[in-house]
C-alpha positions in Angstrom: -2.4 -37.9 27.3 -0.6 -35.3 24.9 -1.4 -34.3 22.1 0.4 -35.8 18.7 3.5 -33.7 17.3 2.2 -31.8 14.0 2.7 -33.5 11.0 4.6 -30.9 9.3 7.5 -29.0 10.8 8.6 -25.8 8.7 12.2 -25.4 8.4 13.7 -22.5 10.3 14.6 -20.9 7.4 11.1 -21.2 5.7 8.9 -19.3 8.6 11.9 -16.9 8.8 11.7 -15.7 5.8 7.8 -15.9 5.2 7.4 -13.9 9.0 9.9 -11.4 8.1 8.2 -11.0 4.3 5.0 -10.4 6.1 6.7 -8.4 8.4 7.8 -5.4 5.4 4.2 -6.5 3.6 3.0 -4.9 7.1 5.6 -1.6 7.1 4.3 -1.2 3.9 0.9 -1.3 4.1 0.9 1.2 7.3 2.9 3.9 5.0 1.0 3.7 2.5 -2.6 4.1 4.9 -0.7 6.9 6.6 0.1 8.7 3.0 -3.8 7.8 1.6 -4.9 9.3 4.8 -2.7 12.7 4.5 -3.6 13.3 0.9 -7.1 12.4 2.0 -7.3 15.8 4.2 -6.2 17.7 1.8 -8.8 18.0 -0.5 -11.6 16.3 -2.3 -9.3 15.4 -5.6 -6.8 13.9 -3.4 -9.0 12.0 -1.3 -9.2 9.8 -4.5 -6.1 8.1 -3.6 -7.2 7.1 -0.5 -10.6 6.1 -2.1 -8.8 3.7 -4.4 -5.8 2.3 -2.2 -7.6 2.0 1.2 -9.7 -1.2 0.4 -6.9 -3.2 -1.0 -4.2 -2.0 1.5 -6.3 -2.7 4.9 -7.3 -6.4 3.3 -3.4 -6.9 2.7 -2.6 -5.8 6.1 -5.3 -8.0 7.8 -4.2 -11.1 5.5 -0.3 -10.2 6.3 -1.3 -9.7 10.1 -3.2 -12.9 10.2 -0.7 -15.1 8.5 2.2 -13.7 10.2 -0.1 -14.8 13.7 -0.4 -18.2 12.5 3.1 -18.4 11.9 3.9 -17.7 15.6 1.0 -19.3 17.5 0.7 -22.6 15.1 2.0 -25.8 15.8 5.1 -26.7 14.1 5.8 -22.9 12.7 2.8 -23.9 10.0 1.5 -20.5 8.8 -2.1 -20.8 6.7 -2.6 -23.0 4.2 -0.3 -22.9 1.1 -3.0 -23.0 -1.4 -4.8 -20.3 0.5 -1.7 -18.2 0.6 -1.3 -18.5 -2.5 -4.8 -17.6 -3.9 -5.3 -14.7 -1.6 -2.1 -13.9 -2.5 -2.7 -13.6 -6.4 -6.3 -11.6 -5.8 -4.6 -9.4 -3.6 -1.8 -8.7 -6.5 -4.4 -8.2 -9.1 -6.3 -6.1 -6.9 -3.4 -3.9 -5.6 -1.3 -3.9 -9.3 -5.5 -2.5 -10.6 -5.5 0.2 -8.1 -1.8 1.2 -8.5 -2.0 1.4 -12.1 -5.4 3.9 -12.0 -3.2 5.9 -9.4 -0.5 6.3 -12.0 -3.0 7.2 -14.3 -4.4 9.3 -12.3 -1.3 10.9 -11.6 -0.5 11.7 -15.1 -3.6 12.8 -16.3 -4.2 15.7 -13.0 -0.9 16.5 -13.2 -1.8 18.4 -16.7 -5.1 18.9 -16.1 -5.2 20.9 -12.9 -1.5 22.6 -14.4 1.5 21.2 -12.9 3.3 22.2 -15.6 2.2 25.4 -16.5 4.5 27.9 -14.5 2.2 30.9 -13.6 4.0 33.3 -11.1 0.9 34.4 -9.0 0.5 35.4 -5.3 0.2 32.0 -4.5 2.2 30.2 -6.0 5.3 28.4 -4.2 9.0 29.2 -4.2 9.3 26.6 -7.7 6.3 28.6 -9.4 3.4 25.2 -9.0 0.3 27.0 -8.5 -2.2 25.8 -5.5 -5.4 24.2 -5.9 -8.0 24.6 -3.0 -5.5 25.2 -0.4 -2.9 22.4 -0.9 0.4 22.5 -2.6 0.5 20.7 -6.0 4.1 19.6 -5.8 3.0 17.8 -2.1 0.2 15.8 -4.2 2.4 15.1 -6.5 5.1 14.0 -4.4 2.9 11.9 -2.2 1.0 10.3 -5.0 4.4 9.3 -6.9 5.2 7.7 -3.1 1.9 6.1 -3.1 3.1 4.4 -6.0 6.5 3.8 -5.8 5.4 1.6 -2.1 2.2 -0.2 -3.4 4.3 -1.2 -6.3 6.8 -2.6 -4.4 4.1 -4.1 -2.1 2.5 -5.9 -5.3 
């Protein structure tokens, strides 16, 4: 005896879209672990971002990774639950849009305080004049850090 056909059939269309939206929720979520975890070698003030964005961004990925599995190995191209989708969903945007906006911040605030700005032509500073801080460039922090939020602002 089979079993019954699902109840619910998702349109084409439907698990299409939410496979290939979990899909670039996935992309996204390995850049920005890959960026955390480069800034994170650098030094002990940029392991902050990594501190910050790695919870959030490995929960995302396992809740994008899990729904996008249930969208391929369920019955009737039924992903997880709506109303689960959509609470997860919402903690993870509260949690992620938190995070991104104490990275911006945090951004502003050490780009003055450890002197991006201030143009001091020493021995080590860099062909546009940023100075270095414990071995790593300042314009690379910077740069990475304005990427880190640029993608988990796009994630959100």
């Amino acid at each position: 005896m089979e079993a019954p056909p699902p109840k619910h059939v998702s349109p084409t269309g439907m698990w299409a879209s939410k496979l290939c939206l979990r899909i670039l929720s996935i992309i996204f979520c390995i850049a920005l672990a890959g960026l955390g975890g480069s800034l994170a070698t650098t030094g002990i003030v940029a392991s902050f971002y990594f501190l910050i964005m790695g919870p959030p961004v490995f929960v995302a990925l396992a809740w994008s990774l899990a729904e996008g599995i249930c969208i391929l190995a369920r019955g009737g191209r039924r992903g997880i639950h709506p109303g689960a989708c959509v609470g997860v969903d919402l903690i993870l945007w509260l949690g992620l849009t938190a995070c991104t906006t104490m990275i911006a911040l945090f951004g502003i605030a050490s780009a003055h305080i450890l002197g991006y700005y201030s143009y001091s032509y020493g021995y080590y500073d860099d062909y546009y004049g940023y100075s270095d801080l414990d071995g790593y460039n300042l314009s690379d922090l910077i740069g990475k850090g304005r990427a880190i939020v640029g993608l988990s602002a796009s994630l959100t």
